[in-house]
C-alpha positions as CSV (number, residue, x, y, z in Angstrom):
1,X,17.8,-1.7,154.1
2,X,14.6,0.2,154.4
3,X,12.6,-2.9,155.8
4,X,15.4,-3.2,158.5
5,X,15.1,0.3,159.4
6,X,11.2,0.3,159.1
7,X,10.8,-2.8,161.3
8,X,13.4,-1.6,164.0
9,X,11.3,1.6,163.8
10,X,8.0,0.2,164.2
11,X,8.4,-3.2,166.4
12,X,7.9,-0.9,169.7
13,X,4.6,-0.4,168.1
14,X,3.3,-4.0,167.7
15,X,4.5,-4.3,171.4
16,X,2.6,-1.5,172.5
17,X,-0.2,-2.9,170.6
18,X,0.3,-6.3,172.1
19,X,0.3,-4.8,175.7
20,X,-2.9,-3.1,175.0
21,X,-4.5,-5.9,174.0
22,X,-3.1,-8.0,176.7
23,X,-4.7,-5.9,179.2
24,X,-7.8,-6.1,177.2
25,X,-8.5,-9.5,177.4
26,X,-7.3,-9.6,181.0
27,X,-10.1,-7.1,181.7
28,X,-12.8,-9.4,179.7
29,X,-11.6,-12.4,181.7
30,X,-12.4,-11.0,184.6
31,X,-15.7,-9.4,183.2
32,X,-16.6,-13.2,181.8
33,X,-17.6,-15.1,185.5
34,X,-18.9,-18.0,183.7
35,X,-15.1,-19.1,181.8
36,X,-14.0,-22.5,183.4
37,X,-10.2,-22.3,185.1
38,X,-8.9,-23.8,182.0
39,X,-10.2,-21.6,179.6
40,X,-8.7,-19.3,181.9
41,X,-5.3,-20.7,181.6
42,X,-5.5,-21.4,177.9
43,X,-5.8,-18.0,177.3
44,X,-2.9,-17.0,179.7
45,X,-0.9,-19.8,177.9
46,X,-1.1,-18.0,174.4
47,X,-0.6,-14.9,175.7
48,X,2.6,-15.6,177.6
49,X,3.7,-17.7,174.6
50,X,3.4,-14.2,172.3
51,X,4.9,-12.0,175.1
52,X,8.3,-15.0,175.1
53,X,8.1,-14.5,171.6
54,X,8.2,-10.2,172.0
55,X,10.9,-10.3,174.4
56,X,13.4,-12.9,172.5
57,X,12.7,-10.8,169.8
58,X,13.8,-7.6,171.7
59,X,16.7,-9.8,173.0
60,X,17.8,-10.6,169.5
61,X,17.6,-7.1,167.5
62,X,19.4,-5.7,170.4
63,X,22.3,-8.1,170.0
64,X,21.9,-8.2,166.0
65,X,23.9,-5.3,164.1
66,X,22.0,-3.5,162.6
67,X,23.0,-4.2,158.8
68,X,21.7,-7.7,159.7
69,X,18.0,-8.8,158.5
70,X,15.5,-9.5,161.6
71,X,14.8,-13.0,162.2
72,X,10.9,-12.1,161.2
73,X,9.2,-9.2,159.4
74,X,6.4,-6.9,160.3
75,X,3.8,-8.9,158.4
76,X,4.7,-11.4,160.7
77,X,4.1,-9.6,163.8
78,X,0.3,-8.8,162.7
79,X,-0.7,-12.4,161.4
80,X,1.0,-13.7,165.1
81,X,-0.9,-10.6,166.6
82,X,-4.3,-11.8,164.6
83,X,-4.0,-15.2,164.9
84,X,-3.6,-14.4,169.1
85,X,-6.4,-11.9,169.0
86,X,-9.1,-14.5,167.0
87,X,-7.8,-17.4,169.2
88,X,-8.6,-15.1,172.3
89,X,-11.9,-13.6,171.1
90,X,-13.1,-17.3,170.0
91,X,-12.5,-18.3,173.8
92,X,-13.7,-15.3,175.3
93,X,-17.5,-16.1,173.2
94,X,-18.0,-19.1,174.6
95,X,-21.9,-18.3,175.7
96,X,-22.8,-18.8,179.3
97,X,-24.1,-22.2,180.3
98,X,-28.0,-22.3,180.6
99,X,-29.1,-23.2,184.2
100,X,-30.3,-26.8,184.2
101,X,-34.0,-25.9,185.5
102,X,-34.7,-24.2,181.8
103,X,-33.0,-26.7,180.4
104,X,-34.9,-29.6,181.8
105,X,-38.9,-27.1,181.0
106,X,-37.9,-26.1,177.3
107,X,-37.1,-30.2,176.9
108,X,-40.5,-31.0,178.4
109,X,-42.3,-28.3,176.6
110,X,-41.4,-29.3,173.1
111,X,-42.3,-33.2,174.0
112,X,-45.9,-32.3,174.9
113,X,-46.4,-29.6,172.0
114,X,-45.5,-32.2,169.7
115,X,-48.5,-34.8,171.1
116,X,-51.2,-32.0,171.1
117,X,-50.1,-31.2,167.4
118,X,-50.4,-34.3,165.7
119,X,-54.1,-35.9,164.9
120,X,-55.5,-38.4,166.2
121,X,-55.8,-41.5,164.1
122,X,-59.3,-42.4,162.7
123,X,-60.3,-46.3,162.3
124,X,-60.4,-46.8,158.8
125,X,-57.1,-45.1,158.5
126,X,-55.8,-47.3,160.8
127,X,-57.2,-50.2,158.9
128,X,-55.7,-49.0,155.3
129,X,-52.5,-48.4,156.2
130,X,-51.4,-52.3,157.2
131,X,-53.1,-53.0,153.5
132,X,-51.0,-50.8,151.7
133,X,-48.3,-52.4,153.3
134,X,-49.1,-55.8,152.2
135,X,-50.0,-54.7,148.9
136,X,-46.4,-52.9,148.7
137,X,-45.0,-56.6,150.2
138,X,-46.5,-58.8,147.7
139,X,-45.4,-57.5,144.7
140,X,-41.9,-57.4,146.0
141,X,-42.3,-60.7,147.0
């Protein structure tokens, strides 16, 4: 009886906290210029699929008596408030695309820093190393 009364009690509360952080990510959206349309929509998608789920919820404890359990609990509510908030934040950290002119100088620079590094060979290291091959090859042999 005291977890009906205590979740009847305290579900405007998740919705407020819903709202909040509805309007949240809406303003981070708009702060974020480089998400595509799609992460966009993705994150509208799971947020109207939580606000459905608030108001059916609303629909249904106003139509339930009230001597009759709640179709979820409170624990509930936060893990589908967490799970939307950490499915939000992952999308909203998607880092900002590198321009392709950087791109293309850090690949070049890397290529020729690696040539100047290594030493140049000297003949009679040349020579050895095709005889320890074939010493390594007739053995096996």
């Amino acid at each position: 009886m005291k977890n009906r009364l205590r979740f009847r009690n305290e579900f405007e509360d998740y919705v407020t906290i819903f709202n909040k952080y509805k309007t949240k990510a809406n303003n981070f959206m708009e702060a974020t210029p480089h998400l595509t349309d799609g992460n966009r929509q993705l994150i509208n998608d799971k947020v109207q699929v939580v606000e459905t789920f608030y108001l059916e919820l609303r629909s249904t404890l106003e139509s339930l008596p009230r001597h009759e359990e709640p179709t979820t609990t409170l624990a509930g509510l936060e893990r589908k408030q967490m799970a939307l908030e950490s499915e939000i934040n992952g999308i909203l950290a998607i880092p900002a695309p590198v321009p392709e002119k950087e791109e293309e100088k850090k690949a070049e620079e890397p290529a020729d820093a690696a040539e100047g590094e290594m030493p140049p060979l000297d003949d009679e290291m040349k020579d050895e190393q095709p005889k320890q091959e074939a010493e390594t090859e007739a053995p096996a042999q």
